[in-house]
C-alpha positions as CSV (number, residue, x, y, z in Angstrom):
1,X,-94.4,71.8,32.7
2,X,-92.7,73.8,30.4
3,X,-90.8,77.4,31.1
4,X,-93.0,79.4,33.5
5,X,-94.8,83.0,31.8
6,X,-95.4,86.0,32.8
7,X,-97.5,88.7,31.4
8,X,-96.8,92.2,33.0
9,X,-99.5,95.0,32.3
10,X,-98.4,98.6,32.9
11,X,-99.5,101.5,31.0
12,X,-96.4,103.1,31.6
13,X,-93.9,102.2,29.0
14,X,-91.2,103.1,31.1
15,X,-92.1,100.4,34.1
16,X,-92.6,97.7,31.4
17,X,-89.4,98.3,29.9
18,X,-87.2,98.0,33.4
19,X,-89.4,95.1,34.7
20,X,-88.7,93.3,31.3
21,X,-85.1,93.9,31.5
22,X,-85.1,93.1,35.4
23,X,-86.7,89.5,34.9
24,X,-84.6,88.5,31.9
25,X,-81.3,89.8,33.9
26,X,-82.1,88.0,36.5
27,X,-84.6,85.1,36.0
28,X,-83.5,84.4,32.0
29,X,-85.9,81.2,32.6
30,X,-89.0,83.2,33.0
31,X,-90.7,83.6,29.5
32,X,-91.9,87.4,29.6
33,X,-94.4,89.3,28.1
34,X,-95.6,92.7,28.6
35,X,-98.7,94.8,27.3
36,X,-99.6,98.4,28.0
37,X,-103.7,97.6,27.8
38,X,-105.9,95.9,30.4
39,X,-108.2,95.0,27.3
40,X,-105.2,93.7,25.5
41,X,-103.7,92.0,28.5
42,X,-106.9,90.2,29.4
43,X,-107.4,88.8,25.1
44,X,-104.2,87.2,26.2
45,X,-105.2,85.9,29.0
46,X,-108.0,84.7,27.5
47,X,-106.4,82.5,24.7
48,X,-102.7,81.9,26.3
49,X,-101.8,80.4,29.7
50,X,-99.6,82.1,32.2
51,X,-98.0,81.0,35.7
52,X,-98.2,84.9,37.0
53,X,-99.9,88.1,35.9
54,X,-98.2,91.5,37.1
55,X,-100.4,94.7,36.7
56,X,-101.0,98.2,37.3
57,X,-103.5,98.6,39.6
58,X,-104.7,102.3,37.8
59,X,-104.9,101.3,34.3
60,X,-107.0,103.9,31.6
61,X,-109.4,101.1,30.4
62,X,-109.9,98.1,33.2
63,X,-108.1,98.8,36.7
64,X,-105.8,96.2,38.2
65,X,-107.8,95.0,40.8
66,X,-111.1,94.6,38.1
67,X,-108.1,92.8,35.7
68,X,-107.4,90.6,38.3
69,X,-111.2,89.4,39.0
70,X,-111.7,88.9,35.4
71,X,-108.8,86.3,35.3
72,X,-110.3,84.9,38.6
73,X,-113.1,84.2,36.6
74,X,-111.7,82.4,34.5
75,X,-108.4,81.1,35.1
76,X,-108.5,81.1,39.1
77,X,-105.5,79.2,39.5
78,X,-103.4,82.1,38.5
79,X,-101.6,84.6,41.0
80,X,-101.4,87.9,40.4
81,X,-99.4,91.1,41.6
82,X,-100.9,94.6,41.5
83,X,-98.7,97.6,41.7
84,X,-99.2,100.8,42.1
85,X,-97.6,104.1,43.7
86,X,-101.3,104.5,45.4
87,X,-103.1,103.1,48.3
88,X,-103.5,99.2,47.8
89,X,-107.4,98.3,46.6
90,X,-109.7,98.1,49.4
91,X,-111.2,95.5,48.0
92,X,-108.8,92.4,47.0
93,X,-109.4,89.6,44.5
94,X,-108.9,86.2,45.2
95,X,-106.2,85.6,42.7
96,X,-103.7,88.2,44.5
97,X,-100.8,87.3,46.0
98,X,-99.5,90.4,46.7
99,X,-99.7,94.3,46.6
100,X,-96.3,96.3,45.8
101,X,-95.7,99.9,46.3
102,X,-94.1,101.7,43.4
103,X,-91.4,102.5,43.2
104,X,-90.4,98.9,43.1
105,X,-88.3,97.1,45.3
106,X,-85.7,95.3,42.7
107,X,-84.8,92.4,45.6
108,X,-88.6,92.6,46.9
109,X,-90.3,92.0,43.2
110,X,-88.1,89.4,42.1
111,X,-88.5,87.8,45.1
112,X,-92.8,87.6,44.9
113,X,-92.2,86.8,41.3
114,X,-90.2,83.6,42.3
115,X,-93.1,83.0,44.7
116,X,-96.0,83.0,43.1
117,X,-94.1,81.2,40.1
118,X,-93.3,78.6,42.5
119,X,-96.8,78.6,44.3
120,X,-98.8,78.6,41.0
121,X,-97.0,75.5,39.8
122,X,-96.8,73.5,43.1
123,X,-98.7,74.9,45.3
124,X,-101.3,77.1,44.3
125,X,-102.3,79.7,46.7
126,X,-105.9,79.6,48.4
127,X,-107.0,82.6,51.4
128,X,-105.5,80.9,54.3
129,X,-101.8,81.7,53.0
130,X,-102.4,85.3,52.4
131,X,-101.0,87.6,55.2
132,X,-98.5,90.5,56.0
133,X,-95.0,89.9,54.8
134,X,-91.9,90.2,57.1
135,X,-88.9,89.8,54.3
136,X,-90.5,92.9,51.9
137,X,-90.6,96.2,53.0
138,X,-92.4,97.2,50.0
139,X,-94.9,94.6,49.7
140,X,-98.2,95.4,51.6
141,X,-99.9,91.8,51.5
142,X,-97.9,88.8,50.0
143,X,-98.3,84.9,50.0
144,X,-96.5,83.3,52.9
């Protein structure tokens, strides 16, 4: 199976920067990329496999959400986190496992991270498994 990737999308150079450093503090087994265009980030996603994408939901060129429905398309296997410091999408892809409010929760993301890594892998999430959280305060919607 390999070491489990990530690719994080945030136009914010700032948020990239600490969620890097976060996940290879504290999950040095997670192979991490980061990109700070939704075009960009979805010619990778595209050619390269990933266990989790992490995104801006307000993003210049493609939005989070729209990101997220293009990788449905074609990867569907593959979670993804949107994040934003507005109101979660009111409209929610099929691919997303959970919604966090910025500023981020260091305990909260890493904990969804592990999550989704996990449930992509060996269980891969379907509709039935999506609800409210009750262990994240700042995640609005989150795979059980």
């Amino acid at each position: 199976m390999g070491i489990p990737r990530l690719l994080i999308v945030d136009d914010d150079s700032v948020t990239l920067g600490l969620l890097n450093d976060l996940l290879r503090v504290h999950m040095p087994n997670v192979a991490v990329e980061t990109v700070d265009s939704s075009s960009i980030a979805l010619e990778r996603l595209k050619r390269n496999t990933y266990d989790l994408l992490v995104t801006d939901l307000r993003m210049p060129e493609i939005s989070g959400a729209t990101l997220a429905q293009q990788l449905y398309e074609i990867r569907p296997s593959i979670p993804v986190v949107l994040m934003s410091g507005a109101r979660s999408p009111r409209s929610l892809p099929p691919n997303m496992v959970a919604y966090l409010s910025k500023p981020i929760d260091r305990d909260c993301f890493l904990g969804i991270v592990s999550r989704a890594i996990h449930y992509h892998r060996f269980q891969p999430p379907t509709p039935d498994k999506i609800n409210k959280p009750n262990d994240c305060c700042d995640a609005d919607i989150m795979v059980s």
